[in-house]
Predicted model as a PDB file, atoms N, CA, C, CB and O in Angstrom, pLDDT in the B-factor column:
MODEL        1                                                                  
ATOM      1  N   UNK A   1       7.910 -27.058  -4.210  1.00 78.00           N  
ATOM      2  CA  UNK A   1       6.885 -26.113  -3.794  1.00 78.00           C  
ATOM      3  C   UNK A   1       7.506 -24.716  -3.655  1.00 78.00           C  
ATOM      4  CB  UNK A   1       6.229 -26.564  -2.456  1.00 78.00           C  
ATOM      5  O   UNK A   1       8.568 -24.479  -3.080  1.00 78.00           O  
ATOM      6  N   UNK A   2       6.788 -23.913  -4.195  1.00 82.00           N  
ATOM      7  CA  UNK A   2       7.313 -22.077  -4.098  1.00 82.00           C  
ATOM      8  C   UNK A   2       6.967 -21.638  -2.755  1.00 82.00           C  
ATOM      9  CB  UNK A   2       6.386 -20.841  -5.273  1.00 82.00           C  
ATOM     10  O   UNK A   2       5.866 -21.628  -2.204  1.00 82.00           O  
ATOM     11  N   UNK A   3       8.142 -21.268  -2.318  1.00 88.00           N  
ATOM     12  CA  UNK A   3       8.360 -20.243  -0.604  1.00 88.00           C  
ATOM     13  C   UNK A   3       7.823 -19.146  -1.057  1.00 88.00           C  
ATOM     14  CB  UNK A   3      10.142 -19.774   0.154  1.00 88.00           C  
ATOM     15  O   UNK A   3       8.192 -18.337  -1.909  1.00 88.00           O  
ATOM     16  N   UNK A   4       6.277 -19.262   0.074  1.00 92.00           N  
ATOM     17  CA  UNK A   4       5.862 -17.931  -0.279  1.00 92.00           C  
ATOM     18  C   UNK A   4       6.856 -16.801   0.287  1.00 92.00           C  
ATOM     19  CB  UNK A   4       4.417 -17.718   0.260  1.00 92.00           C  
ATOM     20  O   UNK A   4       6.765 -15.754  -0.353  1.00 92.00           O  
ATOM     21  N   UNK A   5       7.596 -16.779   1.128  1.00 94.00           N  
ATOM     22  CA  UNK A   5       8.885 -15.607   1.457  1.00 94.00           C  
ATOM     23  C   UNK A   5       9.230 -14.798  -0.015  1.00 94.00           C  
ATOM     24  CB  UNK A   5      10.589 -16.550   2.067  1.00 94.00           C  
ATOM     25  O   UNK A   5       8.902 -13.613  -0.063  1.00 94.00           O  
ATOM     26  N   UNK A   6       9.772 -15.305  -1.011  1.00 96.00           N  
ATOM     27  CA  UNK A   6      10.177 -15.420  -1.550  1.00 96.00           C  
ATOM     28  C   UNK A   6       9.240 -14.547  -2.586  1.00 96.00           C  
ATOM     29  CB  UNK A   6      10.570 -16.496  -1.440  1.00 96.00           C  
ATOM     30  O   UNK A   6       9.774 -13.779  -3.386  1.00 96.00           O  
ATOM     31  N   UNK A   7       7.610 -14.733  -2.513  1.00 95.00           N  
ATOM     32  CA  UNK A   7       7.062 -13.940  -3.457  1.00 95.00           C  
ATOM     33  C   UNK A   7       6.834 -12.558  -2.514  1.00 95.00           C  
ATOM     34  CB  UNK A   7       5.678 -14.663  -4.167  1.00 95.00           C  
ATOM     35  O   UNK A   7       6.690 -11.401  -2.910  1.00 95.00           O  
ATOM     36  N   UNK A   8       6.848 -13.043  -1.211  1.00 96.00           N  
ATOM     37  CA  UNK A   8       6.617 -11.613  -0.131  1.00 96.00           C  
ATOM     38  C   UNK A   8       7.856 -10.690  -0.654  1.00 96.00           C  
ATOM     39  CB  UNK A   8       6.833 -12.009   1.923  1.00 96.00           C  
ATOM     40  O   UNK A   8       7.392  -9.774  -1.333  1.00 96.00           O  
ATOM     41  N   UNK A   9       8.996 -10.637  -0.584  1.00 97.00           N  
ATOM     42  CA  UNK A   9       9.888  -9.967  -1.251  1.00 97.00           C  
ATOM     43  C   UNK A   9       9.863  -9.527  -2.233  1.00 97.00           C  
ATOM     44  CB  UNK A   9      10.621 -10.344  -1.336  1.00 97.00           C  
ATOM     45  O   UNK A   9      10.270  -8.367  -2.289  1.00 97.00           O  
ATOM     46  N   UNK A  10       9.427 -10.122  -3.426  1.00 97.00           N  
ATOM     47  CA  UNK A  10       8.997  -9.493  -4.821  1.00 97.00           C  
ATOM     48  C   UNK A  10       7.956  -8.636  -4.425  1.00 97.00           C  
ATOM     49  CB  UNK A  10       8.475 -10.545  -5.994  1.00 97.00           C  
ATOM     50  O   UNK A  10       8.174  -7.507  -4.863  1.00 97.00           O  
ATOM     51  N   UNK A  11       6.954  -8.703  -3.803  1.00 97.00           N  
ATOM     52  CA  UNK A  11       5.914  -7.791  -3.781  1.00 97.00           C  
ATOM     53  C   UNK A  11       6.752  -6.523  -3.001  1.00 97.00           C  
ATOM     54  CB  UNK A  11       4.473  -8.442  -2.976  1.00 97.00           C  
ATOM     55  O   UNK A  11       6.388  -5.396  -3.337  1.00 97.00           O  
ATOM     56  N   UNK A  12       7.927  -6.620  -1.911  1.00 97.00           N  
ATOM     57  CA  UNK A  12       8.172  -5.521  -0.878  1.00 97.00           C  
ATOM     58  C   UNK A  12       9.164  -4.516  -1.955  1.00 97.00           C  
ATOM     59  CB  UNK A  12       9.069  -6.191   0.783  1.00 97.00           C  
ATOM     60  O   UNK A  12       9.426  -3.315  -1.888  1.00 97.00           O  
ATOM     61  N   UNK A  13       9.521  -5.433  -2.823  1.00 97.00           N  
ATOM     62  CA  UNK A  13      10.166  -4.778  -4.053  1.00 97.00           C  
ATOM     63  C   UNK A  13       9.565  -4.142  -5.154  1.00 97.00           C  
ATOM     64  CB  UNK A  13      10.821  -5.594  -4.624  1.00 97.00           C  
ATOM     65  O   UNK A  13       9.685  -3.039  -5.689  1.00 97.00           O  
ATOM     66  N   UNK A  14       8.923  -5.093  -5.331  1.00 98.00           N  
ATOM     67  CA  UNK A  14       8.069  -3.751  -6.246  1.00 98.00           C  
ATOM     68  C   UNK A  14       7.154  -2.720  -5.190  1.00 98.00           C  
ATOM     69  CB  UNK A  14       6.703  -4.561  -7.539  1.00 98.00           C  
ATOM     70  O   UNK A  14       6.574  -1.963  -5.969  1.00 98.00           O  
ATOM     71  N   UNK A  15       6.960  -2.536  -4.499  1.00 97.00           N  
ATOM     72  CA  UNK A  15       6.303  -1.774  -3.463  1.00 97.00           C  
ATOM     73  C   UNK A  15       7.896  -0.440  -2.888  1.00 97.00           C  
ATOM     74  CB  UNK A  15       5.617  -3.243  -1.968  1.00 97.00           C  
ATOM     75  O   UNK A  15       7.769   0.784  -2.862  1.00 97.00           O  
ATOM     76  N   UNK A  16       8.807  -0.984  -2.629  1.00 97.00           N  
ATOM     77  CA  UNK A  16       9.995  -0.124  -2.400  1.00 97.00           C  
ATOM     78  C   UNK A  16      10.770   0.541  -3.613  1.00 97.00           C  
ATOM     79  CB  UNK A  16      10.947  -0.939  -1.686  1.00 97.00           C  
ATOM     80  O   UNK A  16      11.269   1.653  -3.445  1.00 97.00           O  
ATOM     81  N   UNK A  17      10.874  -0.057  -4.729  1.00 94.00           N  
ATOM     82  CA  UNK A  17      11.349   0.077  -5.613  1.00 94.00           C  
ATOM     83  C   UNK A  17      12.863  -0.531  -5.841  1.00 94.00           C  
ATOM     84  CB  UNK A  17      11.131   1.197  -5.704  1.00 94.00           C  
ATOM     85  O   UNK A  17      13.318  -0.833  -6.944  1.00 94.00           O  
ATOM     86  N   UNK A  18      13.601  -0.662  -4.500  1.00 93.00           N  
ATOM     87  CA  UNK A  18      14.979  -1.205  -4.667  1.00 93.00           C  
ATOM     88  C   UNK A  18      15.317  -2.177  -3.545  1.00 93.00           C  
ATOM     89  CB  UNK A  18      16.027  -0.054  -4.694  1.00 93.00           C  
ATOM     90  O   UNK A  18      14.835  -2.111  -2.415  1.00 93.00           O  
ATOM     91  N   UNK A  19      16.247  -3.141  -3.992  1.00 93.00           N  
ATOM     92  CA  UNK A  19      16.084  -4.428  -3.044  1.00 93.00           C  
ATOM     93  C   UNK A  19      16.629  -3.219  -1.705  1.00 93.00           C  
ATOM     94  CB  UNK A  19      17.369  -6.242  -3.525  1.00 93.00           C  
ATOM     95  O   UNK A  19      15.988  -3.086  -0.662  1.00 93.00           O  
ATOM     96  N   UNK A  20      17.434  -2.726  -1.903  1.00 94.00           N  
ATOM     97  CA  UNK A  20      17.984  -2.331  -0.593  1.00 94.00           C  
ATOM     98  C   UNK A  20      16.796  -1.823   0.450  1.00 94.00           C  
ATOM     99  CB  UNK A  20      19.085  -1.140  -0.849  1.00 94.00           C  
ATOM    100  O   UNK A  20      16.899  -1.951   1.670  1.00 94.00           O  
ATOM    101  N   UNK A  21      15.898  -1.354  -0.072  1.00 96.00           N  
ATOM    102  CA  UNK A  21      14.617  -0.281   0.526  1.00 96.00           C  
ATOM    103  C   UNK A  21      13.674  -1.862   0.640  1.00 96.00           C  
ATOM    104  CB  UNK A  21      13.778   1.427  -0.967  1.00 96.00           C  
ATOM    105  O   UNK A  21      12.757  -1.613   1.423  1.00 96.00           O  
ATOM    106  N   UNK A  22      13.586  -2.969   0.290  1.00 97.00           N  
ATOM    107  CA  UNK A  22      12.999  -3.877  -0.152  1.00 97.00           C  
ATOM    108  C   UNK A  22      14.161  -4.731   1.094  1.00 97.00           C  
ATOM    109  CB  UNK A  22      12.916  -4.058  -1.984  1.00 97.00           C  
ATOM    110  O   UNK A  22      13.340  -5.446   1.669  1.00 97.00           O  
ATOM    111  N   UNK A  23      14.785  -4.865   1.406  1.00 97.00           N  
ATOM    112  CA  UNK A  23      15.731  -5.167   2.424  1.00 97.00           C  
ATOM    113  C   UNK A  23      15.902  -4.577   3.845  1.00 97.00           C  
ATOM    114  CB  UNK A  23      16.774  -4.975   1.878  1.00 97.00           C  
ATOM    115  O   UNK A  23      16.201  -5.349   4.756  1.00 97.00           O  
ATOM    116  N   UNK A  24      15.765  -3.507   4.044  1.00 97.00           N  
ATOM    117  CA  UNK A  24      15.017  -2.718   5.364  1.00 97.00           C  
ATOM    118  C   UNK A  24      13.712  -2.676   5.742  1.00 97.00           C  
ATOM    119  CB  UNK A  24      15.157  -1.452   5.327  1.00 97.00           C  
ATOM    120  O   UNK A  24      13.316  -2.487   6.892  1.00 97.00           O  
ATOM    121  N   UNK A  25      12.883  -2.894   4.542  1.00 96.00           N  
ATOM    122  CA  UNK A  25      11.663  -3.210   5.376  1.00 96.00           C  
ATOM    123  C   UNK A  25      11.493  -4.590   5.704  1.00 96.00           C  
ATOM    124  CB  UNK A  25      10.452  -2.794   4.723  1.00 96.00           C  
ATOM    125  O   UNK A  25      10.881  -4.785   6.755  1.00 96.00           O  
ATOM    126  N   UNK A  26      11.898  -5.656   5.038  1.00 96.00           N  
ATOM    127  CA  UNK A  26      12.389  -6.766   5.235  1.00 96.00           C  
ATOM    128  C   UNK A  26      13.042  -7.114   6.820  1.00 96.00           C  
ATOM    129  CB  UNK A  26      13.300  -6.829   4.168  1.00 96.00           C  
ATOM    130  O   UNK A  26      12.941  -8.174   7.436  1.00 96.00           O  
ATOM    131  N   UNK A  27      13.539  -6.211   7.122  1.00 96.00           N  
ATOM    132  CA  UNK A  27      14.666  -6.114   8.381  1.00 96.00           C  
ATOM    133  C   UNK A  27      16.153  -7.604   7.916  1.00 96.00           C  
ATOM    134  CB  UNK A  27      13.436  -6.650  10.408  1.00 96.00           C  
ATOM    135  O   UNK A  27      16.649  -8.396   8.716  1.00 96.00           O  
ATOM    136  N   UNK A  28      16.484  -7.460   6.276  1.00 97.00           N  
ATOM    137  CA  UNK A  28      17.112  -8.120   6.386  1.00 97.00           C  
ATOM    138  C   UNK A  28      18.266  -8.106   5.121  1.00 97.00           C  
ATOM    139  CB  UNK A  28      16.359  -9.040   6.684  1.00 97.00           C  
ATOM    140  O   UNK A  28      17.738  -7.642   4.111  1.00 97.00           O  
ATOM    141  N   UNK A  29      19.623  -8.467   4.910  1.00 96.00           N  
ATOM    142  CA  UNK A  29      20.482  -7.902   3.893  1.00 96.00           C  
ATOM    143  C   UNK A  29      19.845  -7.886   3.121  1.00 96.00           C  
ATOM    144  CB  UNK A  29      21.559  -8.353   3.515  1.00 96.00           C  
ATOM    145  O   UNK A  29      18.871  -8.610   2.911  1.00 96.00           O  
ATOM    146  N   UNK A  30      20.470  -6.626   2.223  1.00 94.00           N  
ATOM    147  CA  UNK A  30      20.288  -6.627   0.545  1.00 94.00           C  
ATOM    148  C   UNK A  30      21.273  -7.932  -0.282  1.00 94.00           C  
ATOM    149  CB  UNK A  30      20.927  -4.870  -0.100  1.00 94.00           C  
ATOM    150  O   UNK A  30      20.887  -8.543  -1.279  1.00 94.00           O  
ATOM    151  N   UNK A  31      22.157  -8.075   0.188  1.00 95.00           N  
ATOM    152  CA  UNK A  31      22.439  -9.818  -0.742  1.00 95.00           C  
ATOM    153  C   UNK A  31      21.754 -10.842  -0.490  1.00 95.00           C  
ATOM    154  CB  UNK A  31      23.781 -10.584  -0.543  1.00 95.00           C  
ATOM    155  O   UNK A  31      21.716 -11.761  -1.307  1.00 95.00           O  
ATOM    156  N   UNK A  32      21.097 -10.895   0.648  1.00 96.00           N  
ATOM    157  CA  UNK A  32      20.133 -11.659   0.737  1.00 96.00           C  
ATOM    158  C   UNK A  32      18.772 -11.539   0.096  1.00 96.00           C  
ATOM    159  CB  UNK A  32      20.041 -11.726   1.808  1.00 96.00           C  
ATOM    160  O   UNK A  32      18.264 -12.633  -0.151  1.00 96.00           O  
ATOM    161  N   UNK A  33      18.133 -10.595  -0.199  1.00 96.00           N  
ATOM    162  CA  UNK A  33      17.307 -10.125  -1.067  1.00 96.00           C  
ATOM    163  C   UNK A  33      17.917 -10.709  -2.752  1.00 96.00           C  
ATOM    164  CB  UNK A  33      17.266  -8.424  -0.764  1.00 96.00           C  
ATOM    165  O   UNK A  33      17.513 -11.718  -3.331  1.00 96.00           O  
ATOM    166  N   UNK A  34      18.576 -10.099  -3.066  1.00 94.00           N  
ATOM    167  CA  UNK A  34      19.431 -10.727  -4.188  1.00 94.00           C  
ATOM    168  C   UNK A  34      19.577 -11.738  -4.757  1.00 94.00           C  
ATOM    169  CB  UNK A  34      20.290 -10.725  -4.067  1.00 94.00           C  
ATOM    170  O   UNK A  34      19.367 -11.967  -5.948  1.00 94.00           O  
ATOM    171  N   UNK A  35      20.063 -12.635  -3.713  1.00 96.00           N  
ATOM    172  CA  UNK A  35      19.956 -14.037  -3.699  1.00 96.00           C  
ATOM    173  C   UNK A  35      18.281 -14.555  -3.701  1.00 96.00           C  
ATOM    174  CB  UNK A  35      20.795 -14.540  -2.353  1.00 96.00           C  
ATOM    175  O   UNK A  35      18.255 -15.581  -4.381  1.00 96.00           O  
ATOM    176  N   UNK A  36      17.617 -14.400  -3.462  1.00 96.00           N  
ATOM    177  CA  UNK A  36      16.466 -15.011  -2.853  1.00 96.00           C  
ATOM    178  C   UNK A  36      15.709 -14.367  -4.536  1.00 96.00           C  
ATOM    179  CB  UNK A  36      15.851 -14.309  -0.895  1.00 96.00           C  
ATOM    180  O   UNK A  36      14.874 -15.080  -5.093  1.00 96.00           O  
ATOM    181  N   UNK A  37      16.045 -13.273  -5.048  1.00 96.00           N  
ATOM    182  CA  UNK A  37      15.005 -13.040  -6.386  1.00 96.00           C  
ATOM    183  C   UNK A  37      15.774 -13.601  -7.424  1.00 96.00           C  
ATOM    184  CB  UNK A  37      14.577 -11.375  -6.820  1.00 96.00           C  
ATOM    185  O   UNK A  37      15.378 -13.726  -8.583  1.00 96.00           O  
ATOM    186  N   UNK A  38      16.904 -13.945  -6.986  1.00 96.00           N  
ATOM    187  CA  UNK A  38      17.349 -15.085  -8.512  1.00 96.00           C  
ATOM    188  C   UNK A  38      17.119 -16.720  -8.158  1.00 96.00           C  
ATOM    189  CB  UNK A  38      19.415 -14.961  -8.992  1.00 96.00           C  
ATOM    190  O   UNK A  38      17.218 -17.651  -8.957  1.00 96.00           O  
ATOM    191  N   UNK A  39      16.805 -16.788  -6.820  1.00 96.00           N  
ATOM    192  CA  UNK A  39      16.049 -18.293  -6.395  1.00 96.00           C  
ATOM    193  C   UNK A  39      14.684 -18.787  -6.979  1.00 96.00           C  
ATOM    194  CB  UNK A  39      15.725 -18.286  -4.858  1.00 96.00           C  
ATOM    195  O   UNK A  39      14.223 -19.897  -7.245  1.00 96.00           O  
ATOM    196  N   UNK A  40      14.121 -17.193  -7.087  1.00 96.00           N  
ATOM    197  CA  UNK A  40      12.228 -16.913  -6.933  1.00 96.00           C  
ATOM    198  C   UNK A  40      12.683 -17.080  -8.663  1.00 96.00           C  
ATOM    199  CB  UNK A  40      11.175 -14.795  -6.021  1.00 96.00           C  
ATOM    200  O   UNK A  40      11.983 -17.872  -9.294  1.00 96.00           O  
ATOM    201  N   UNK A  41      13.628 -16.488  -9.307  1.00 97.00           N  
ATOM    202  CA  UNK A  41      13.265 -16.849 -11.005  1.00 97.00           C  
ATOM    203  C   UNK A  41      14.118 -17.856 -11.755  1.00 97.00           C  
ATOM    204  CB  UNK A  41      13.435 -15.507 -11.956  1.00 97.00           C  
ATOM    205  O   UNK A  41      14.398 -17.949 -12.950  1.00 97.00           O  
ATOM    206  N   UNK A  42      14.527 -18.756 -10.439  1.00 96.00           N  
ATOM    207  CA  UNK A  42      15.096 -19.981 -11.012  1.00 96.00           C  
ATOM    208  C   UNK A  42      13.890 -20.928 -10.969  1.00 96.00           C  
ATOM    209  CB  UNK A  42      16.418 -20.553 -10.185  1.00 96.00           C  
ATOM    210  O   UNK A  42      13.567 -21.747 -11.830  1.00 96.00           O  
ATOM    211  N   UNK A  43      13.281 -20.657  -9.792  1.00 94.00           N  
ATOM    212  CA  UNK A  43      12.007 -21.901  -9.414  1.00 94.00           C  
ATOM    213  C   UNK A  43      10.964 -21.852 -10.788  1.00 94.00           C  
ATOM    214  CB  UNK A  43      10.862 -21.384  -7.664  1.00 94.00           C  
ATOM    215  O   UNK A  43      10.398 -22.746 -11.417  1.00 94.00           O  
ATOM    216  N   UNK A  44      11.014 -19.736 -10.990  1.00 95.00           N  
ATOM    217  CA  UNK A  44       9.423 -19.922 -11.730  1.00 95.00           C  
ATOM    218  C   UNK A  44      10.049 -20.525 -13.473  1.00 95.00           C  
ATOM    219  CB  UNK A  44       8.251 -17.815 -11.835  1.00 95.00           C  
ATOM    220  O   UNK A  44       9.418 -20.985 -14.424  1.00 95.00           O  
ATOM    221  N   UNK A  45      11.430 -20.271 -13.295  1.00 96.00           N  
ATOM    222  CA  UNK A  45      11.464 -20.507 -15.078  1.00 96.00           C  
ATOM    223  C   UNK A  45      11.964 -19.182 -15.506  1.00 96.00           C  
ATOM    224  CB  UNK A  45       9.778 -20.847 -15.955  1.00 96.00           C  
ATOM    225  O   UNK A  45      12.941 -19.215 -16.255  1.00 96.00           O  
ATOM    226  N   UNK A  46      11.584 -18.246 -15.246  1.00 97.00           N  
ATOM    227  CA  UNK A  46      11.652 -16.995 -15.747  1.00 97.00           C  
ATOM    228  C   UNK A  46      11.734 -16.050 -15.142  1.00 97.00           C  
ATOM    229  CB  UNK A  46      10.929 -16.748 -16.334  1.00 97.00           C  
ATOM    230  O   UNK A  46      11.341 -15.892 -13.986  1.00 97.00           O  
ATOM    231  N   UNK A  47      12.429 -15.023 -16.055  1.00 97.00           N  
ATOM    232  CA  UNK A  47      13.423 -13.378 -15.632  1.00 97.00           C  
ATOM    233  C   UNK A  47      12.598 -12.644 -15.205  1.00 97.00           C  
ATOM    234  CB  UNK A  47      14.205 -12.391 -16.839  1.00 97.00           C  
ATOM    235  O   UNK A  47      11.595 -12.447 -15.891  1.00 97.00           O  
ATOM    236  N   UNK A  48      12.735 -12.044 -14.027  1.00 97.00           N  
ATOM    237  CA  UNK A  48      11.456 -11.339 -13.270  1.00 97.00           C  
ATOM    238  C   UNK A  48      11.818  -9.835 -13.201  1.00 97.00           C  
ATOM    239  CB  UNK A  48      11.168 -11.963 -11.605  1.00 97.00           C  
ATOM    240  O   UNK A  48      11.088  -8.946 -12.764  1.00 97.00           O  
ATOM    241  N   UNK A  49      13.351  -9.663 -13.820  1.00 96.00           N  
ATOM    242  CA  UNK A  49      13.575  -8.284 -13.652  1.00 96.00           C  
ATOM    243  C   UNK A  49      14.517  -7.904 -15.022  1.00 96.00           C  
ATOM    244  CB  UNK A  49      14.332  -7.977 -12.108  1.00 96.00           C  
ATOM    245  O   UNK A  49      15.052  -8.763 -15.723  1.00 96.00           O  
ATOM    246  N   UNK A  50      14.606  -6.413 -15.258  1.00 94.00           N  
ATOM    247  CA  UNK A  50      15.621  -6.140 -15.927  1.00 94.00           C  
ATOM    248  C   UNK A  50      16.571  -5.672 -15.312  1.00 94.00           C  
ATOM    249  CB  UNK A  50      15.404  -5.503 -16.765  1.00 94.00           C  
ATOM    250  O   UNK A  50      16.470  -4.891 -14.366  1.00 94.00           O  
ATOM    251  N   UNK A  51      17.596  -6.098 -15.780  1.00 87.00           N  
ATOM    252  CA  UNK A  51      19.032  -5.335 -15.407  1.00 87.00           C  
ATOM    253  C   UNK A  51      20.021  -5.131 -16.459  1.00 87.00           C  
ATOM    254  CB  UNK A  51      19.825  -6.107 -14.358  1.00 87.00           C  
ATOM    255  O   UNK A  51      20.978  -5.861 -16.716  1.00 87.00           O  
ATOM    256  N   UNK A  52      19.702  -4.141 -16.986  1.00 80.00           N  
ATOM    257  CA  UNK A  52      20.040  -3.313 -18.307  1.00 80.00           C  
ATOM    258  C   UNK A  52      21.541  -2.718 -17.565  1.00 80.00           C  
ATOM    259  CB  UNK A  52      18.605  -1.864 -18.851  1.00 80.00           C  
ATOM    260  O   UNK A  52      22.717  -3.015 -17.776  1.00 80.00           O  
ATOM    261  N   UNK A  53      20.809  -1.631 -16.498  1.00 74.00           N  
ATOM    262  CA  UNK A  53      22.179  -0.836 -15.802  1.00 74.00           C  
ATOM    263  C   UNK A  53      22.579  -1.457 -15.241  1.00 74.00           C  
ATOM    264  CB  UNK A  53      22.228   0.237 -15.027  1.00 74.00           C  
ATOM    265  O   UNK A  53      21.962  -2.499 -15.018  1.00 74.00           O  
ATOM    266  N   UNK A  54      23.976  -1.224 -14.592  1.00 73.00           N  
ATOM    267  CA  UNK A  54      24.806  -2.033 -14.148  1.00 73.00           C  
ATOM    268  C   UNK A  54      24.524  -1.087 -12.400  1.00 73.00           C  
ATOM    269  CB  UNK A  54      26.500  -2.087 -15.165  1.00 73.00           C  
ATOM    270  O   UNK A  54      24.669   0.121 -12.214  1.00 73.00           O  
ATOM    271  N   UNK A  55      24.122  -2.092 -11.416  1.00 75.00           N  
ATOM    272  CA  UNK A  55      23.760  -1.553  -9.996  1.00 75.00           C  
ATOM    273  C   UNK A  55      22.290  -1.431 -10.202  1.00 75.00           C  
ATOM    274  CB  UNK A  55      24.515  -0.054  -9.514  1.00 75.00           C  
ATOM    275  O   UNK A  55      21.709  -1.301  -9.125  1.00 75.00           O  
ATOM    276  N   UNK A  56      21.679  -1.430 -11.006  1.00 83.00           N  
ATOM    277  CA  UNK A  56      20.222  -1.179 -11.007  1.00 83.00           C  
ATOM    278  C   UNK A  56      18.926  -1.942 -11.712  1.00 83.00           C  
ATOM    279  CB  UNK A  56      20.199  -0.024 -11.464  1.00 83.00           C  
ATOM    280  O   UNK A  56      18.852  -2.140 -12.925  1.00 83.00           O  
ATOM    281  N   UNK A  57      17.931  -2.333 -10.756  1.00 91.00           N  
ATOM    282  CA  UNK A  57      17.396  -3.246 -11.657  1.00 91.00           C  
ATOM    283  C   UNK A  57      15.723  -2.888 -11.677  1.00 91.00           C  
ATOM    284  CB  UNK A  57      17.799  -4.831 -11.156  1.00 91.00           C  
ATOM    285  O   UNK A  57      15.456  -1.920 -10.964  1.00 91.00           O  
ATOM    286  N   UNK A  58      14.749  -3.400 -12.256  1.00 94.00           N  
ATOM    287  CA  UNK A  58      13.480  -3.076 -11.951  1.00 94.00           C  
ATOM    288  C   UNK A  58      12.495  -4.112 -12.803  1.00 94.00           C  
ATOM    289  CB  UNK A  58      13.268  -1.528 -12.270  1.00 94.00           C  
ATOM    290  O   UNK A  58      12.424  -4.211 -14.028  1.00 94.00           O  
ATOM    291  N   UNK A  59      11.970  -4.640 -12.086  1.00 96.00           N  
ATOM    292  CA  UNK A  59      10.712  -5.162 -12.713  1.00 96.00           C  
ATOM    293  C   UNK A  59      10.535  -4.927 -14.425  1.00 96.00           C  
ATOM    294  CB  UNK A  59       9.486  -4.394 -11.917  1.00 96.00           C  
ATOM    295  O   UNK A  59      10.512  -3.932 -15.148  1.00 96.00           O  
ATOM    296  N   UNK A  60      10.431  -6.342 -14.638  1.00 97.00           N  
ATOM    297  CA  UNK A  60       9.887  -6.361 -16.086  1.00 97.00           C  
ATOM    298  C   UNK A  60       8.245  -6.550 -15.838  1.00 97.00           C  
ATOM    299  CB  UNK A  60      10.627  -7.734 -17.086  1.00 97.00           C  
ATOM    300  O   UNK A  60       7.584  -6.332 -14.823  1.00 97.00           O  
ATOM    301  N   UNK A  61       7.761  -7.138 -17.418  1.00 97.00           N  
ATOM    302  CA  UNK A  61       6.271  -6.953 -17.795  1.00 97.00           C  
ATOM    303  C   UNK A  61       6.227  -8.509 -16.567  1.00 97.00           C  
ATOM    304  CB  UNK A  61       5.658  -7.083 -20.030  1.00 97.00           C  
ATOM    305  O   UNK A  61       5.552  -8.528 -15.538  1.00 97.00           O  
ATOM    306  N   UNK A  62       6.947  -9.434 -16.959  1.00 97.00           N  
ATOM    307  CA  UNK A  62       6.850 -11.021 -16.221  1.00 97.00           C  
ATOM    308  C   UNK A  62       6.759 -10.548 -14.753  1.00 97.00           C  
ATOM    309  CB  UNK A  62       8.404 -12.224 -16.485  1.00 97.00           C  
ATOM    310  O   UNK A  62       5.664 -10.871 -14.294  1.00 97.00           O  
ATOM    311  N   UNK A  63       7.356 -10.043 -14.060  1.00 97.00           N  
ATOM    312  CA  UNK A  63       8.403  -9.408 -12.853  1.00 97.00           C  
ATOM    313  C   UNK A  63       6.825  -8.801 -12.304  1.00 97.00           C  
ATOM    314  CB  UNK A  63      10.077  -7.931 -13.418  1.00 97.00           C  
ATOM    315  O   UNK A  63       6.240  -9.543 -11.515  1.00 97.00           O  
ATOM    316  N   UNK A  64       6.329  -7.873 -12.579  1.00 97.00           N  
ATOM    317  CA  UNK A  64       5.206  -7.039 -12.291  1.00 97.00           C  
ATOM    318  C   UNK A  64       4.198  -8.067 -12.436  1.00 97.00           C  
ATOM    319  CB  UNK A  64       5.010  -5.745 -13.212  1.00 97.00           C  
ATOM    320  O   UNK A  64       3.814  -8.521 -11.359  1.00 97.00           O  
ATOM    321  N   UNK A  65       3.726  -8.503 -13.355  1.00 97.00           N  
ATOM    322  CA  UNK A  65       2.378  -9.367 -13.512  1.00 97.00           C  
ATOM    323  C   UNK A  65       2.645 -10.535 -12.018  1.00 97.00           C  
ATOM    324  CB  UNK A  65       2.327 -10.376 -15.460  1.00 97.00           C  
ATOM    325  O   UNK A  65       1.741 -10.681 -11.195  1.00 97.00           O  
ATOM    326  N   UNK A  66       3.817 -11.173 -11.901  1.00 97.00           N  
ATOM    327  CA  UNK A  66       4.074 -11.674 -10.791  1.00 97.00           C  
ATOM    328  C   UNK A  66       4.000 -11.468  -9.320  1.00 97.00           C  
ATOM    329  CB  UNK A  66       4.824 -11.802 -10.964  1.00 97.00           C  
ATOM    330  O   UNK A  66       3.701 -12.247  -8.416  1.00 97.00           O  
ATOM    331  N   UNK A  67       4.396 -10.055  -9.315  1.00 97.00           N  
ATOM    332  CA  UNK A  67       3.913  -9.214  -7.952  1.00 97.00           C  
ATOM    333  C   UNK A  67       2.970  -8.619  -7.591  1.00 97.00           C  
ATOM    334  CB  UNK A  67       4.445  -8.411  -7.668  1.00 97.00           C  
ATOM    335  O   UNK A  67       2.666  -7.916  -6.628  1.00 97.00           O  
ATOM    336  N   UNK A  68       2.419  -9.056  -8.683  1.00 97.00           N  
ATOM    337  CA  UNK A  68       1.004  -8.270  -8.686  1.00 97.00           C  
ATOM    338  C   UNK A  68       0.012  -9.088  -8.317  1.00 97.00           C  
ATOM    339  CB  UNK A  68       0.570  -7.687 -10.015  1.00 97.00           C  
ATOM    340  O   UNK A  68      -0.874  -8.685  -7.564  1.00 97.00           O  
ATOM    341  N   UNK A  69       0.036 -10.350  -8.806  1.00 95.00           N  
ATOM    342  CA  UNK A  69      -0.532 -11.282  -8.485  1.00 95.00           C  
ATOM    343  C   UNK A  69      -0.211 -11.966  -7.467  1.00 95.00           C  
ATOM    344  CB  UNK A  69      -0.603 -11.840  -9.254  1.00 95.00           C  
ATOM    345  O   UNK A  69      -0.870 -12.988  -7.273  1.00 95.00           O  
ATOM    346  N   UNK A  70       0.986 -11.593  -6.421  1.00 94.00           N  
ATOM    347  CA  UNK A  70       1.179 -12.344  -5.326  1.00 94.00           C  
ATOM    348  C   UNK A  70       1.005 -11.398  -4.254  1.00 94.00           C  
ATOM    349  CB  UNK A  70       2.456 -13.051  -5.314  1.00 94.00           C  
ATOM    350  O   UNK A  70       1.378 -11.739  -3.131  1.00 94.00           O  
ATOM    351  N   UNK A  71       0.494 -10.263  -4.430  1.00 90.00           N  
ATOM    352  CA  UNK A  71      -0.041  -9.167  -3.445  1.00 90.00           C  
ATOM    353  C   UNK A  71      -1.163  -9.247  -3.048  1.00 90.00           C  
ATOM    354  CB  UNK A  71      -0.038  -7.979  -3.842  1.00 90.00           C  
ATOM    355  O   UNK A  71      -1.606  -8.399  -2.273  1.00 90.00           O  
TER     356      UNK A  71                                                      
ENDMDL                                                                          
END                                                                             
C-alpha cells in the first residue's frame, strides 16, 4: 500500500520547488526527503524527477502529473 506521506512530500516539492525548501516546510531533513522520493518512485515503478544537473533536480512530465494528482 502507498504512504500517503510520501505523496504529501511530492506535492510540498513541487509546491517549494527544492527538497530542501520541501524539507523545512516539512519540519524535517533534506536526506530524508531524498530518501523518501526515491521510495515514492520505487513503489510507483517510475522516475518522478529529472536529475540532469548534478545537485539539482525537478519534476518530470510523470513527476508533475503525479503531484498534481495527489494535491
Amino acid at each position: 500500500m502507498l504512504d500517503l506521506e510520501l505523496l504529501e512530500e511530492l506535492v510540498a516539492f513541487q509546491k517549494y520547488g527544492t527538497l530542501s525548501a520541501a524539507a523545512e516546510h516539512l519540519m524535517i531533513t533534506q536526506p530524508t526527503v531524498t530518501r523518501k522520493m526515491k521510495k515514492l518512485e520505487q513503489e510507483l515503478g517510475v522516475t518522478l524527477f529529472n536529475r540532469e544537473v548534478s545537485n539539482h533536480i525537478t519534476l518530470n512530465d510523470t513527476g508533475t502529473l503525479a503531484a498534481n494528482e495527489a494535491a
